[in-house]
mmCIF file as Biopython writes it, N, C-alpha, C and O atoms, coordinates in Angstrom:
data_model
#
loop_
_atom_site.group_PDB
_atom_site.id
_atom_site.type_symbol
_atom_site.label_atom_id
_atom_site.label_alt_id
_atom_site.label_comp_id
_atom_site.label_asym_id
_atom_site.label_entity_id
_atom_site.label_seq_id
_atom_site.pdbx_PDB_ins_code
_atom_site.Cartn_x
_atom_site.Cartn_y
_atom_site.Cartn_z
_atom_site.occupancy
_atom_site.B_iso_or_equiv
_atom_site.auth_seq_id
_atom_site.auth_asym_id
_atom_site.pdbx_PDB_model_num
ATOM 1   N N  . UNK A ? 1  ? 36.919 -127.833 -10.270 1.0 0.0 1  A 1 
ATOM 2   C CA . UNK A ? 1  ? 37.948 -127.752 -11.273 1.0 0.0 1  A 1 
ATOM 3   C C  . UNK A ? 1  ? 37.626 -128.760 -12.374 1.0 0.0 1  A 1 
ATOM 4   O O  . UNK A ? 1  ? 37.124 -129.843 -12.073 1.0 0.0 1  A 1 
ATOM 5   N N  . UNK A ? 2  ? 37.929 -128.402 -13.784 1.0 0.0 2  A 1 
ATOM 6   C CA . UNK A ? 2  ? 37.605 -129.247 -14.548 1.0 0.0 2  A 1 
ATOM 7   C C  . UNK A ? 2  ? 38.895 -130.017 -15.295 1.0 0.0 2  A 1 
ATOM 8   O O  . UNK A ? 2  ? 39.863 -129.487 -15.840 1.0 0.0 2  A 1 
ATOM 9   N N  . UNK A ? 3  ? 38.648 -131.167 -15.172 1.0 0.0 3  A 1 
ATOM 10  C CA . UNK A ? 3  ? 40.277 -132.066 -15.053 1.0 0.0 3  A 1 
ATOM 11  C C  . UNK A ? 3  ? 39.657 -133.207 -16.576 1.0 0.0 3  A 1 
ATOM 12  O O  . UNK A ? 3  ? 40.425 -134.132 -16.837 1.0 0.0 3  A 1 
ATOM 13  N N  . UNK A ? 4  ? 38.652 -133.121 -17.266 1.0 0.0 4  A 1 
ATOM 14  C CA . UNK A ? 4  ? 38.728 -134.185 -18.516 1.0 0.0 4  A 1 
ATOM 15  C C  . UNK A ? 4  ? 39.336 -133.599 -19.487 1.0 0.0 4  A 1 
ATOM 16  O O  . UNK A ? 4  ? 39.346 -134.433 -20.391 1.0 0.0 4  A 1 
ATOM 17  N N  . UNK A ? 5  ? 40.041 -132.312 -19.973 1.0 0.0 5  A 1 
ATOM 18  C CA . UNK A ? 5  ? 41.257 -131.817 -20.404 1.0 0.0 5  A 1 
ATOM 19  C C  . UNK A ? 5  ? 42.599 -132.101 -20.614 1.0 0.0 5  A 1 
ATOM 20  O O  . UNK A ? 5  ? 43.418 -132.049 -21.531 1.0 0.0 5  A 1 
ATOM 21  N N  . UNK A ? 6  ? 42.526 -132.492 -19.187 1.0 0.0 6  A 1 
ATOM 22  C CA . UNK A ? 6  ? 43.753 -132.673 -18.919 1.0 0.0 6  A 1 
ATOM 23  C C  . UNK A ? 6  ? 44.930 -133.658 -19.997 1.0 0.0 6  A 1 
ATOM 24  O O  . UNK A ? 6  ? 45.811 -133.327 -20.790 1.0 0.0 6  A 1 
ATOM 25  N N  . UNK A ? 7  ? 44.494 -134.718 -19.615 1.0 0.0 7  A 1 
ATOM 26  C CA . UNK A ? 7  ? 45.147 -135.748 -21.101 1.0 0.0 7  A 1 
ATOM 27  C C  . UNK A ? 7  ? 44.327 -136.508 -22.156 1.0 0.0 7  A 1 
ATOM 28  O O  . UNK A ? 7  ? 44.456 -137.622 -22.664 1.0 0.0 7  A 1 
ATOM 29  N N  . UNK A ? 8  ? 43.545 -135.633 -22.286 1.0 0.0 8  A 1 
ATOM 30  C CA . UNK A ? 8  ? 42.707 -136.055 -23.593 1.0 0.0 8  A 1 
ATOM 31  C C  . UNK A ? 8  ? 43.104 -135.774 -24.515 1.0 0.0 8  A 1 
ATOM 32  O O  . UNK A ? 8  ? 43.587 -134.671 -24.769 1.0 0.0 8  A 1 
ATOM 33  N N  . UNK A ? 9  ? 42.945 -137.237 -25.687 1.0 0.0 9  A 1 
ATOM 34  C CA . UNK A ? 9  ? 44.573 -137.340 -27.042 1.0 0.0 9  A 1 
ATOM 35  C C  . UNK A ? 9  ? 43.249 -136.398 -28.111 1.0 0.0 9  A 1 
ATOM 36  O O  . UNK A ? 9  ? 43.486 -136.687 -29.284 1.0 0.0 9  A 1 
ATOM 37  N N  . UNK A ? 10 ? 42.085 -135.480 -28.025 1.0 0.0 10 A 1 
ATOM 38  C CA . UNK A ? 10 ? 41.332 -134.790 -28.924 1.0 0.0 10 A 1 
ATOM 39  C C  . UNK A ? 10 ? 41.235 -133.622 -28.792 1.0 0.0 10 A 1 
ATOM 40  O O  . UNK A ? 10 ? 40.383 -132.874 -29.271 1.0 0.0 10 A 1 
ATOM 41  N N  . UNK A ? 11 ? 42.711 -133.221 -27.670 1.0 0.0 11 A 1 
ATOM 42  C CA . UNK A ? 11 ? 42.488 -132.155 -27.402 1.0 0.0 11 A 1 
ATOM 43  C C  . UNK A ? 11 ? 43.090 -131.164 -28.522 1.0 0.0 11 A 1 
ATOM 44  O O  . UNK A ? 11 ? 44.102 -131.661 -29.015 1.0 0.0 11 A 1 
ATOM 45  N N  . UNK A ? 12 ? 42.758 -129.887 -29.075 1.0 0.0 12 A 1 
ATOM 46  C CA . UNK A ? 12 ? 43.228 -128.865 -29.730 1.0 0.0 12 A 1 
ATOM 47  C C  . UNK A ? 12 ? 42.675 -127.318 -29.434 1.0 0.0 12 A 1 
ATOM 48  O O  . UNK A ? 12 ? 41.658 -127.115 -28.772 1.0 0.0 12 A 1 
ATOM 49  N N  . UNK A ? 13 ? 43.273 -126.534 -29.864 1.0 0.0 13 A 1 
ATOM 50  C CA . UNK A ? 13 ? 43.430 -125.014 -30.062 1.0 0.0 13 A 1 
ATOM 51  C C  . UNK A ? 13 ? 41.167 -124.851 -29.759 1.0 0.0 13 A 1 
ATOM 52  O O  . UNK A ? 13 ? 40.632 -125.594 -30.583 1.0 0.0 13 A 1 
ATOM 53  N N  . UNK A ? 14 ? 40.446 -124.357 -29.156 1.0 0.0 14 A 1 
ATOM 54  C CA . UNK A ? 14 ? 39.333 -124.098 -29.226 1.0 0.0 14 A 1 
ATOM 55  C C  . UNK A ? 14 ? 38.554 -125.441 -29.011 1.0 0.0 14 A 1 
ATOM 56  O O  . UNK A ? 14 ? 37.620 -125.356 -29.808 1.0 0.0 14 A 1 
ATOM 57  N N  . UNK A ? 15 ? 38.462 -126.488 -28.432 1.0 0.0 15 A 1 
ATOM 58  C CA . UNK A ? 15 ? 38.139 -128.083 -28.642 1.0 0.0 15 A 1 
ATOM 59  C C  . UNK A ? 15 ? 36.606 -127.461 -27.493 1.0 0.0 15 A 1 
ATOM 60  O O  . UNK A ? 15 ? 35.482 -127.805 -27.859 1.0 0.0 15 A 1 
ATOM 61  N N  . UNK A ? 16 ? 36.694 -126.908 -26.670 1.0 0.0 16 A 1 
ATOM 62  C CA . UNK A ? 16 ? 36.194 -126.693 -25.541 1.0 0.0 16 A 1 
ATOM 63  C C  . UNK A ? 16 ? 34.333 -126.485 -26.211 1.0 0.0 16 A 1 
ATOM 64  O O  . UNK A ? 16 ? 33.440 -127.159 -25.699 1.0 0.0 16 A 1 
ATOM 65  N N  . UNK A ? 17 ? 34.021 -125.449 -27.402 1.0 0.0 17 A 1 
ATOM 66  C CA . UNK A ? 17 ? 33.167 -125.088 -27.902 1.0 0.0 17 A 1 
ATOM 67  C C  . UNK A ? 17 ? 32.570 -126.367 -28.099 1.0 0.0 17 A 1 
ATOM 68  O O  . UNK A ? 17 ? 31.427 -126.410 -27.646 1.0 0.0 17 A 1 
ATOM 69  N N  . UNK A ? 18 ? 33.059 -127.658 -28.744 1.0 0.0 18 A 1 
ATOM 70  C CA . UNK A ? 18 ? 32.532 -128.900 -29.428 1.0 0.0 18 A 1 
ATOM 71  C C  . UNK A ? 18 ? 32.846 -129.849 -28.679 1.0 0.0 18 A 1 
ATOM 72  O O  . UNK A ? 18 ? 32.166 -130.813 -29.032 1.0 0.0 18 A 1 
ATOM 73  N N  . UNK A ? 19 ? 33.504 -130.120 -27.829 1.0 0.0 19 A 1 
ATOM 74  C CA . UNK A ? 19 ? 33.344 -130.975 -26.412 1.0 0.0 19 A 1 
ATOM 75  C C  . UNK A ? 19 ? 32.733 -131.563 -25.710 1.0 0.0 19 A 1 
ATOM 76  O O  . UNK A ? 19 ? 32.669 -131.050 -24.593 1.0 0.0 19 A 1 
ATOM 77  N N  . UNK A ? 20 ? 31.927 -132.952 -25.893 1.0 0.0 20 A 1 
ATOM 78  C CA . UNK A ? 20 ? 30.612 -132.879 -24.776 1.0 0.0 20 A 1 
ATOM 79  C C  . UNK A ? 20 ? 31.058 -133.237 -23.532 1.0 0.0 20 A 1 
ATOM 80  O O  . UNK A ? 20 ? 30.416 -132.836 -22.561 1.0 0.0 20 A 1 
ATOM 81  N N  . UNK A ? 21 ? 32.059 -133.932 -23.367 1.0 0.0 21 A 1 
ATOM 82  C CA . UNK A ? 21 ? 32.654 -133.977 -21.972 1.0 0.0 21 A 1 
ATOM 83  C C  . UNK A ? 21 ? 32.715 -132.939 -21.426 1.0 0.0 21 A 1 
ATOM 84  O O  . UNK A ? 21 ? 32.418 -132.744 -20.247 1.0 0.0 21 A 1 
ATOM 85  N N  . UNK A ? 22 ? 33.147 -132.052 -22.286 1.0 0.0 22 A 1 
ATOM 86  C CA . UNK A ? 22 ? 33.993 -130.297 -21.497 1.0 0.0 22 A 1 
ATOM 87  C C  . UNK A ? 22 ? 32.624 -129.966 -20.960 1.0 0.0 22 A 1 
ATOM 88  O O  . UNK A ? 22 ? 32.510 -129.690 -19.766 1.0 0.0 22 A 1 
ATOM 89  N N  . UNK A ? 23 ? 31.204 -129.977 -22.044 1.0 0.0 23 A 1 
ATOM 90  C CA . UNK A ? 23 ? 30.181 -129.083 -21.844 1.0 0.0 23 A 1 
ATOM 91  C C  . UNK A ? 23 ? 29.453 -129.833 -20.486 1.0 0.0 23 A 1 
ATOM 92  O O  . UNK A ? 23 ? 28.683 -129.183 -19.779 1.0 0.0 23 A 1 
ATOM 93  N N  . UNK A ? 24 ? 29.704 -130.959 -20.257 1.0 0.0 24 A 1 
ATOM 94  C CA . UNK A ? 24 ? 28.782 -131.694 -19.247 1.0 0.0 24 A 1 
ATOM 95  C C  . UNK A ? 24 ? 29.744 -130.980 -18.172 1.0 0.0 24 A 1 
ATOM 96  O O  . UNK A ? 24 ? 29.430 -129.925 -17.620 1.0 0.0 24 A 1 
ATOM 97  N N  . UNK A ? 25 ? 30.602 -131.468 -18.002 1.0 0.0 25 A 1 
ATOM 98  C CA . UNK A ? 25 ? 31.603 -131.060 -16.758 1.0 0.0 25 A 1 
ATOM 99  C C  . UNK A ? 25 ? 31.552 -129.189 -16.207 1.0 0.0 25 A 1 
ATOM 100 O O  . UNK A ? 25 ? 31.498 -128.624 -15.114 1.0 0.0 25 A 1 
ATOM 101 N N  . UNK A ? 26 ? 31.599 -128.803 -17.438 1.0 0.0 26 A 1 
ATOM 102 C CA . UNK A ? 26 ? 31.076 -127.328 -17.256 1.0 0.0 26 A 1 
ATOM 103 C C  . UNK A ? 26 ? 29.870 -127.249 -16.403 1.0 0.0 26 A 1 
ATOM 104 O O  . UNK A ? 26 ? 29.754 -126.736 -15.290 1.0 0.0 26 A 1 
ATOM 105 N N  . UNK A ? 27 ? 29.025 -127.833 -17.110 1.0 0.0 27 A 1 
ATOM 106 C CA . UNK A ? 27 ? 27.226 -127.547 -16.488 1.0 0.0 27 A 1 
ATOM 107 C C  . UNK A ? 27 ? 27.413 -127.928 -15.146 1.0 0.0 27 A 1 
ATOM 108 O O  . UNK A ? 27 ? 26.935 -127.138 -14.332 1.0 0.0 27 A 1 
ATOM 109 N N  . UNK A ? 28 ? 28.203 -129.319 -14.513 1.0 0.0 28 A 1 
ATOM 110 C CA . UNK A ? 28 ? 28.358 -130.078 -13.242 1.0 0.0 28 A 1 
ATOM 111 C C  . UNK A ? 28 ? 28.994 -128.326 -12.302 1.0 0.0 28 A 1 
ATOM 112 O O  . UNK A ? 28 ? 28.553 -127.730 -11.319 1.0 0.0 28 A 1 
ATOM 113 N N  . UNK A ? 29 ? 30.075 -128.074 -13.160 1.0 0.0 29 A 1 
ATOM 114 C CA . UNK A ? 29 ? 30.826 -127.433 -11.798 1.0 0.0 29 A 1 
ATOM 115 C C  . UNK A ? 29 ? 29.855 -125.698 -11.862 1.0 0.0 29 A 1 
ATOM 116 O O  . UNK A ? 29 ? 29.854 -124.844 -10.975 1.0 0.0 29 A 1 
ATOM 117 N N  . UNK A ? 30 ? 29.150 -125.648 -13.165 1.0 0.0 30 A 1 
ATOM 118 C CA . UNK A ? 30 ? 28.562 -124.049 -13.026 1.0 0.0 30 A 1 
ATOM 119 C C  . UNK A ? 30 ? 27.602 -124.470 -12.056 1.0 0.0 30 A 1 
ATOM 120 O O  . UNK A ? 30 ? 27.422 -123.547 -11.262 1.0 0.0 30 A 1 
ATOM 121 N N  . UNK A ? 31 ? 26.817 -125.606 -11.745 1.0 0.0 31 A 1 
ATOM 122 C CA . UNK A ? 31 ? 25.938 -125.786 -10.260 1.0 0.0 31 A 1 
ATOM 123 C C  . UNK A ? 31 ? 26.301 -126.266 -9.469  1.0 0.0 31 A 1 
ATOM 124 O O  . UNK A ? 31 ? 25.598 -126.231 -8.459  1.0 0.0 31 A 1 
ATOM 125 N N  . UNK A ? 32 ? 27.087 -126.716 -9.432  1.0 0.0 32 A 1 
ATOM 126 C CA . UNK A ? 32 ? 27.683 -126.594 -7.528  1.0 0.0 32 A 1 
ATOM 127 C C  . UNK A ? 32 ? 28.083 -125.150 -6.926  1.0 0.0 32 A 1 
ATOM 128 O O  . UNK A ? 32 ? 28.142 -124.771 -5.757  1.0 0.0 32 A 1 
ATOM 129 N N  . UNK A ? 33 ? 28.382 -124.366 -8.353  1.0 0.0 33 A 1 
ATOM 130 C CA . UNK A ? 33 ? 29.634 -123.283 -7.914  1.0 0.0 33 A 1 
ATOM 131 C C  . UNK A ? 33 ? 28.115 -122.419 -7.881  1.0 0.0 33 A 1 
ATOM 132 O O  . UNK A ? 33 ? 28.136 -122.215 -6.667  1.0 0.0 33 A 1 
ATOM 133 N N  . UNK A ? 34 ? 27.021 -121.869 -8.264  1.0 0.0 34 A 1 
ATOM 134 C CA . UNK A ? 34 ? 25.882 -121.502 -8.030  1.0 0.0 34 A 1 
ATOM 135 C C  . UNK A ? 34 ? 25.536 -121.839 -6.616  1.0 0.0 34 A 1 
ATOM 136 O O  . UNK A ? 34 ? 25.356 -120.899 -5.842  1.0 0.0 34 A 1 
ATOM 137 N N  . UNK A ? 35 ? 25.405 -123.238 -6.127  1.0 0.0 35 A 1 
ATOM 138 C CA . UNK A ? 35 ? 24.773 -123.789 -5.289  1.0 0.0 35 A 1 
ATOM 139 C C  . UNK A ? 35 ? 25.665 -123.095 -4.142  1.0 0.0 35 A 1 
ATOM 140 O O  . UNK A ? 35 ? 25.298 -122.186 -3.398  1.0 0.0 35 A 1 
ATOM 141 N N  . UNK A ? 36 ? 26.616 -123.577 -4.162  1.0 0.0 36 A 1 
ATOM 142 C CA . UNK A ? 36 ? 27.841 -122.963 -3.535  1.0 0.0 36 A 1 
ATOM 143 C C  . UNK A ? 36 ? 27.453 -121.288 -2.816  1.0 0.0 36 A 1 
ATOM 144 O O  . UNK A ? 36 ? 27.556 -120.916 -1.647  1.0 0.0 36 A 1 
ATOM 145 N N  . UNK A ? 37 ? 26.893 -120.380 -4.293  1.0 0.0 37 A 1 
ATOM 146 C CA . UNK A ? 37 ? 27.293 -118.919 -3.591  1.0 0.0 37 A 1 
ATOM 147 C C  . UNK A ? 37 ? 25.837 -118.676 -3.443  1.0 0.0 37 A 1 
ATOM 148 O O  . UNK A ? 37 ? 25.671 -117.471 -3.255  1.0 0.0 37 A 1 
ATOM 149 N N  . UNK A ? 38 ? 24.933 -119.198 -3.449  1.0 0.0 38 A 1 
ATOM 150 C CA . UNK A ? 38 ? 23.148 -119.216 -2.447  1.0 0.0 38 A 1 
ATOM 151 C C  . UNK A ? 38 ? 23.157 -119.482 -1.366  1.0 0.0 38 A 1 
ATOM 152 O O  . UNK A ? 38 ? 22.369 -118.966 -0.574  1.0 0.0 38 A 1 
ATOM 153 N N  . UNK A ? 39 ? 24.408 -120.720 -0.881  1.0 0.0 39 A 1 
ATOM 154 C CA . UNK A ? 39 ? 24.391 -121.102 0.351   1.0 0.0 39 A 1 
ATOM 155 C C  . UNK A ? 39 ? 24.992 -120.083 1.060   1.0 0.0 39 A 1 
ATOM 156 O O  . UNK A ? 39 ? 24.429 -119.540 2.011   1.0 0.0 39 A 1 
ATOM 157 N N  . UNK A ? 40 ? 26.327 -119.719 0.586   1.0 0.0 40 A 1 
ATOM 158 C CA . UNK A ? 40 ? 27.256 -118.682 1.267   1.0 0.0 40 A 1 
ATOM 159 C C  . UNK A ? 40 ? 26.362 -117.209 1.093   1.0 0.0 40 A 1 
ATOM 160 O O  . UNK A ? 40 ? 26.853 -116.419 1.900   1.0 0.0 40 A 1 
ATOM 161 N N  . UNK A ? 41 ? 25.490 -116.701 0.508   1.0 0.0 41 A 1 
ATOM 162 C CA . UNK A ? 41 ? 24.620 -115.534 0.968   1.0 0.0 41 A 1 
ATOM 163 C C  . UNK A ? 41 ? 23.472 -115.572 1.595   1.0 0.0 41 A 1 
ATOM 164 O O  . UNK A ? 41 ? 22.830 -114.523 1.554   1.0 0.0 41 A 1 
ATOM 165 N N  . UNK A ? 42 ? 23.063 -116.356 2.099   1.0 0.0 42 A 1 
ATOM 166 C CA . UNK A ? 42 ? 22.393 -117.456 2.891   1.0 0.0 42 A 1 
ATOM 167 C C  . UNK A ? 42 ? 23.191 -117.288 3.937   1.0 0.0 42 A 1 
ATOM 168 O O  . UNK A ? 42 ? 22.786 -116.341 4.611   1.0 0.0 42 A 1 
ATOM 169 N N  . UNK A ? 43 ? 23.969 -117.691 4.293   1.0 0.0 43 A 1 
ATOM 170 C CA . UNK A ? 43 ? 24.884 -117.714 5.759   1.0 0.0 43 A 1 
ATOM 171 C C  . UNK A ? 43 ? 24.898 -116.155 6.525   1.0 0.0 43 A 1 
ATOM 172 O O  . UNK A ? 43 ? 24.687 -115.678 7.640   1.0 0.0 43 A 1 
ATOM 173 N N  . UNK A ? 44 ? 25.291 -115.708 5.146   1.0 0.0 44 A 1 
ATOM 174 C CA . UNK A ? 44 ? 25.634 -113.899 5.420   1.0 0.0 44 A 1 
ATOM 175 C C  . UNK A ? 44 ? 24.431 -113.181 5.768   1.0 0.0 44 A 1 
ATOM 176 O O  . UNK A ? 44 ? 24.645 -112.498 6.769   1.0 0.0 44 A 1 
ATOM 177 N N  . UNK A ? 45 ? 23.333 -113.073 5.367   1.0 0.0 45 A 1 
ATOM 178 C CA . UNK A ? 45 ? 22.207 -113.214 5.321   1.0 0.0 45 A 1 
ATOM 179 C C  . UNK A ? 45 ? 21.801 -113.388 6.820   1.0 0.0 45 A 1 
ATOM 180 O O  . UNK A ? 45 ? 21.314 -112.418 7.402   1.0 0.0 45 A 1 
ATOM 181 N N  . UNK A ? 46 ? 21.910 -114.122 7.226   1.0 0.0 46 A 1 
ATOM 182 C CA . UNK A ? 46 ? 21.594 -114.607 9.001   1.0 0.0 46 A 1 
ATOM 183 C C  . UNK A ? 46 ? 22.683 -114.255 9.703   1.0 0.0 46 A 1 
ATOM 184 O O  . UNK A ? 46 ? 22.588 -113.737 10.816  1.0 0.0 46 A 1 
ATOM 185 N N  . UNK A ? 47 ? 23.825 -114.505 9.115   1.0 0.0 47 A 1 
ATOM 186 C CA . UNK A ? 47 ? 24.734 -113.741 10.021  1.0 0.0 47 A 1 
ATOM 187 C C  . UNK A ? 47 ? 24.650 -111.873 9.897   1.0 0.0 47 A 1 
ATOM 188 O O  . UNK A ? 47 ? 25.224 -111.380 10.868  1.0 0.0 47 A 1 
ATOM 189 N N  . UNK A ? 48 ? 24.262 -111.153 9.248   1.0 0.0 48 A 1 
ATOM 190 C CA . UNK A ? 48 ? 24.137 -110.024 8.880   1.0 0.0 48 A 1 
ATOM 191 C C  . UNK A ? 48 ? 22.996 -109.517 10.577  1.0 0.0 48 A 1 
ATOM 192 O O  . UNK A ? 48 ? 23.274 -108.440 11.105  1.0 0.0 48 A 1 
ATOM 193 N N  . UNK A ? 49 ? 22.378 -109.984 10.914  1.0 0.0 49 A 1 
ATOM 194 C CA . UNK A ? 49 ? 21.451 -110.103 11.661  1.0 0.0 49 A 1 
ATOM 195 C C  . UNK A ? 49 ? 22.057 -109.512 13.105  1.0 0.0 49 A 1 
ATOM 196 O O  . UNK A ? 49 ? 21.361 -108.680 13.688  1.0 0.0 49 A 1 
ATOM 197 N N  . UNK A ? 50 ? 23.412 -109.938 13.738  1.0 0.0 50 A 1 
ATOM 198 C CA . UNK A ? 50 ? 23.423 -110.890 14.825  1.0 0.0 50 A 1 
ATOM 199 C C  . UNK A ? 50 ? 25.086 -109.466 14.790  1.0 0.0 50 A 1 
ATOM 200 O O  . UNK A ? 50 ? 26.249 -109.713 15.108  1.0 0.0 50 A 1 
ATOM 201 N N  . UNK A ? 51 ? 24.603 -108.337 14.376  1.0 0.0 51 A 1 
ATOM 202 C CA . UNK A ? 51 ? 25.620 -107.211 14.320  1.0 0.0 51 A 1 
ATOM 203 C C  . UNK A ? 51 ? 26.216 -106.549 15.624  1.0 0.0 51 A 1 
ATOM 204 O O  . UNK A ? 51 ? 25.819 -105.415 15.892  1.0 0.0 51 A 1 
ATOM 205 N N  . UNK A ? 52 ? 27.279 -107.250 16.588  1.0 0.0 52 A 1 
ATOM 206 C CA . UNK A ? 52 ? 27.408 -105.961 17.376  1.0 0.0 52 A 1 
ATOM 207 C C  . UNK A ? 52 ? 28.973 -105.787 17.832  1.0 0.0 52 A 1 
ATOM 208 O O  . UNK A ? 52 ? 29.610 -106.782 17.484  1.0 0.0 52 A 1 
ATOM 209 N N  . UNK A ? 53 ? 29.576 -105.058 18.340  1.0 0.0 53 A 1 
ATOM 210 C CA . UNK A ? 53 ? 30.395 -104.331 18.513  1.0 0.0 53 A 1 
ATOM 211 C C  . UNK A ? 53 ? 31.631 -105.205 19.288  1.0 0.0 53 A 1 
ATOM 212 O O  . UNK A ? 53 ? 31.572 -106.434 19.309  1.0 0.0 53 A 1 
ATOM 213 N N  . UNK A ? 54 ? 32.634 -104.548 19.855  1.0 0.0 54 A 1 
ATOM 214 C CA . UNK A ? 54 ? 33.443 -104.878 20.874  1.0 0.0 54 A 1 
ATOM 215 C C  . UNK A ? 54 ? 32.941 -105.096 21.721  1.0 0.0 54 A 1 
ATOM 216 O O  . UNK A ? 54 ? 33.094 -106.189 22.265  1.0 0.0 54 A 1 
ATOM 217 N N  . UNK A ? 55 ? 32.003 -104.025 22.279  1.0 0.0 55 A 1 
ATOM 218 C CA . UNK A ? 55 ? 31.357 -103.768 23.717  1.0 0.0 55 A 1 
ATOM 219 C C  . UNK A ? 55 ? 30.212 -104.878 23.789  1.0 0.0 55 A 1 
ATOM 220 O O  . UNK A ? 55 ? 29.899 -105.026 24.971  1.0 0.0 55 A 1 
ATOM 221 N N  . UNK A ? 56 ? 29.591 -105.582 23.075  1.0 0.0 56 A 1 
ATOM 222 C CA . UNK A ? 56 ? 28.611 -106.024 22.723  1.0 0.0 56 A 1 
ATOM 223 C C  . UNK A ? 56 ? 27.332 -105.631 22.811  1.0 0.0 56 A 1 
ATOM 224 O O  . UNK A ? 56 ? 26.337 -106.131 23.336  1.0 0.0 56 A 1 
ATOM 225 N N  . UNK A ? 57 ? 27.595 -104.340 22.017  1.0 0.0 57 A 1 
ATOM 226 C CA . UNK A ? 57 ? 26.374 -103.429 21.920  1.0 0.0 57 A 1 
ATOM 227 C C  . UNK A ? 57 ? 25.877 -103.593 20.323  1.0 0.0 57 A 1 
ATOM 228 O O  . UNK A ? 57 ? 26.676 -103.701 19.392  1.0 0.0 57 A 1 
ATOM 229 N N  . UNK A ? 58 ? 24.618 -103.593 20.193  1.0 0.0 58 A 1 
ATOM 230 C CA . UNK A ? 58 ? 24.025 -104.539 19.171  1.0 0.0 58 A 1 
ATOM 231 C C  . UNK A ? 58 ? 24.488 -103.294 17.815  1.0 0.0 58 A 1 
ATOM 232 O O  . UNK A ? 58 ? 24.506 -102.405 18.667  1.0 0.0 58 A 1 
ATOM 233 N N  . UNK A ? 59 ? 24.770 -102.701 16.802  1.0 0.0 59 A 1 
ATOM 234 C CA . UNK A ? 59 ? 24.942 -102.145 15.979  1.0 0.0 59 A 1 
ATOM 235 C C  . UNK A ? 59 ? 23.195 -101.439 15.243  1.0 0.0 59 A 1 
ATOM 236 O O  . UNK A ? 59 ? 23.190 -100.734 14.234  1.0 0.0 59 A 1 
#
């Protein structure tokens, strides 16, 4: 979540475009949140593998 918005006295209508706080904080959370969904298809990925049923009959 990006929180240097929040009570910043420069804030106005479109500020976000010309921002370097906004733009750093952006770049921070667009790679975790990347990092984030490689890991989680990654998981799926190996778990995708390991498919079987009620009965535990392999799919």
């Amino acid at each position: 979540m990006i929180t240097v918005c929040k009570d910043c006295p420069k804030r106005h209508p479109g500020c976000h475009g010309d921002c370097e706080w906004y733009k750093a904080e952006r770049k921070a959370l667009d790679k975790e949140n990347a990092r984030r969904r490689n890991e989680s298809a990654a998981k799926y990925a190996a778990a995708s593998n390991w498919c079987y049923d009620r009965r535990g009959v392999r799919k």
